[in-house]
C-alpha positions in Angstrom: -20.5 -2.8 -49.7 -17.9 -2.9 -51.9 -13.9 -2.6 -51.2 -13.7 0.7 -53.0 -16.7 2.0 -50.9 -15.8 0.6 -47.4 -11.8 2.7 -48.3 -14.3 5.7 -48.9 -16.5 5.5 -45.7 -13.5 4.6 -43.4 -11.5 7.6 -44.8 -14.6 10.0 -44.3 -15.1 9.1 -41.2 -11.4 9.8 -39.9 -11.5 12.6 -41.6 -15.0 13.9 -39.6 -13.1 12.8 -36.4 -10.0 14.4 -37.2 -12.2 17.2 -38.0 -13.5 17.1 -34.4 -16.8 14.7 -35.1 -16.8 12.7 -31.9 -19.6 10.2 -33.9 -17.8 10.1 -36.7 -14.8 8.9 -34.6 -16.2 6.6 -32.3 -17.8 4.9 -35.7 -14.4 5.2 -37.5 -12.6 3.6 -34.1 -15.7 0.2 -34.9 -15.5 -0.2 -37.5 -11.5 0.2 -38.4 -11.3 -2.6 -34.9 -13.8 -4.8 -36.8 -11.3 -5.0 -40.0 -8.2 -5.0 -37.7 -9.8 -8.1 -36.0 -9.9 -10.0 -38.9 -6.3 -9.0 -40.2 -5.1 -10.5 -37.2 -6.6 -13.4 -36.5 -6.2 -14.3 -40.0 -2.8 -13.9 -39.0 -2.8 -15.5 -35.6 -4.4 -18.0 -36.6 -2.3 -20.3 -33.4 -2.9 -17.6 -31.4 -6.3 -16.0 -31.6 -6.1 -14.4 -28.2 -3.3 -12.3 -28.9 -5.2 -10.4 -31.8 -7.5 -8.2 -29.3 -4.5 -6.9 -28.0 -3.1 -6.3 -31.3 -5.8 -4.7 -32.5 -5.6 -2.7 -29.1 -2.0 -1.0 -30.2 -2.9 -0.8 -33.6 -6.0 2.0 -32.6 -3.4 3.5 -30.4 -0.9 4.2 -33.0 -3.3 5.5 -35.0 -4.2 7.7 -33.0 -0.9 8.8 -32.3 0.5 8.7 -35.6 -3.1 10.4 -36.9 -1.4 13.8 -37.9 1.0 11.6 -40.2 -1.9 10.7 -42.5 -2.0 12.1 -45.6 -5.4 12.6 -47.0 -4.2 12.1 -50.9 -3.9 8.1 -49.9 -5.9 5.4 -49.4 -6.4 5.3 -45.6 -6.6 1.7 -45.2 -3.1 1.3 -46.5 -1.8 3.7 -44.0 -3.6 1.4 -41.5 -2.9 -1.5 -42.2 0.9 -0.9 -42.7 0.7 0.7 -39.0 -0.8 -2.8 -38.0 1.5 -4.7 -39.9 4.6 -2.7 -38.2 2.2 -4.1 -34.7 2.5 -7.3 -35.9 6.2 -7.4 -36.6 6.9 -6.4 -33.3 4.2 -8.6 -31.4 6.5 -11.6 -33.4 9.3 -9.7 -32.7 8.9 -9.8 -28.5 7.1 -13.0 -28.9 10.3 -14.7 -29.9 12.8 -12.3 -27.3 10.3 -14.1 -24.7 10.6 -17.9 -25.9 7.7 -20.2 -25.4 5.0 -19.3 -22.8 4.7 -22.2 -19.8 1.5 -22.0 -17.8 1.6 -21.1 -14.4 0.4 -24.1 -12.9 3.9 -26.2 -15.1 6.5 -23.4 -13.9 7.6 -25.4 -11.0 8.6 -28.1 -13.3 9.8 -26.7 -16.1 11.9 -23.9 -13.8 13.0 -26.4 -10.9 14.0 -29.4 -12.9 17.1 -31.0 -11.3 19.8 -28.1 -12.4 22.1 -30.0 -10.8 21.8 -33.0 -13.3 21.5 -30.6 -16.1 25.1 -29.0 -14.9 26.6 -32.5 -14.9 24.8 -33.3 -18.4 26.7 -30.5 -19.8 29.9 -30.5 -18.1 29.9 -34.1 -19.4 28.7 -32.9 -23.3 31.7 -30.2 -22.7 34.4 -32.7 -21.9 33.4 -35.2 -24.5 33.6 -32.3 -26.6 37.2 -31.0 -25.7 38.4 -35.1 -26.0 38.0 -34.4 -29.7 40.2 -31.6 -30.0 43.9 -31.5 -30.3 46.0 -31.4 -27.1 46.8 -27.6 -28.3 43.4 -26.8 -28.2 42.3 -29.1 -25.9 44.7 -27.4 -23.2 44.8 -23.5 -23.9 40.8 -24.1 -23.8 41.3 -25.8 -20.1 43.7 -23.5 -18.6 42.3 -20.2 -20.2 38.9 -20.3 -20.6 37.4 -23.2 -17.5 39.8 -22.6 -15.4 40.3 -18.7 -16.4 44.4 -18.2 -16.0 45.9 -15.4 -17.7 47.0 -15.9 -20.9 51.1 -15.2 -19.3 49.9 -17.8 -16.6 48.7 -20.5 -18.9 52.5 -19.7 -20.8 54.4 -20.0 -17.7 52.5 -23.4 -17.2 52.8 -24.8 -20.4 56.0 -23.4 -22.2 54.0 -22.1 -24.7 54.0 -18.8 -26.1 51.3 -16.7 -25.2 50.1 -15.7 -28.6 50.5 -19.3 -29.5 48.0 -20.0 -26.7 45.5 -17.3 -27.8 45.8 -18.8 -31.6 45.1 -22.6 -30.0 42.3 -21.2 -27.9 40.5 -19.3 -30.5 40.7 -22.1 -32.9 40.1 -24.4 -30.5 36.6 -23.1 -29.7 35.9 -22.7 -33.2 36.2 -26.6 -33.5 34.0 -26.4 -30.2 31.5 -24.6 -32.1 31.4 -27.1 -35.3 31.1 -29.9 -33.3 28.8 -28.6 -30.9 26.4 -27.5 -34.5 27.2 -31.2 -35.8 26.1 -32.6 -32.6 22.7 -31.0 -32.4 22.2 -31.3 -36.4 22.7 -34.8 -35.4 
């Protein structure tokens, strides 16, 4: 079969089953997961158990989106932009998620000494601040570790407050280059 004649069966038979052909749209809902299948693992190709799912949602949207089909177009473009619009938002949630740990590695990776990662960072966050001007360096102590109101960090200091707010906001700026210079590193 060729391209141009697979477009023309699919489309016929979703038209039958739109039409109220239960065959027709049991063979459309095949042979449409058979071609979904391959779009995604094609895809997937690091993660080959994800397409069955994906082609899961995509039959679902399509039959929920079936009365948006218009019958002048090619229905295989209509499909596969609803499985590509699947895909986006499998990557989509995929990355809001971050990496998958097994079960049976979850008490390491979730129970690993937080205590020594706190002091790794309090000491990465103080080497930081030592390379920042005393300004800086203090309006970020007082305001934002130790959180003191910006009129209690004045009365403290001598400093004007909006002088403080300008140290602290530039201040973490600087925090932020360095801290993007440091991991670049």
């Amino acid at each position: 079969m060729t391209v141009a004649s697979d477009e023309t069966h699919l489309k016929a038979l979703f038209l039958k089953g739109l039409a109220g052909d239960a065959d027709a749209h049991r063979a459309f809902l095949a042979e449409a997961a058979g071609a979904l299948r391959a779009y995604f693992r094609n895809r997937l190709r690091n993660a080959p158990e994800d397409a069955e799912d994906l082609v899961q949602e995509t039959l679902i949207a399509v039959h929920t989106k079936r009365d948006t089909f218009d019958p002048r177009y090619p229905l295989s473009a209509w499909l596969y932009a609803i499985a590509r619009y699947r895909l986006i938002d499998f990557v989509r949630r995929k990355k809001r998620r971050g990496i998958a740990i097994p079960i049976e590695d979850a008490d390491d990776a979730l129970f690993s000494a937080p205590a020594q990662e706190a002091s790794d960072a309090r000491r990465d966050v103080a080497a930081l601040l030592e390379r920042l001007p005393e300004k800086q360096r203090r309006a970020i102590q007082l305001i934002k570790l130790e959180q003191k109101s910006v009129r209690e960090a004045s009365a403290l200091t001598g400093w004007s407050e909006s002088d403080l707010k300008v140290s602290a906001h530039r201040g973490l700026k600087t925090l932020a280059r360095l801290f993007r210079e440091e991991e670049s590193a």
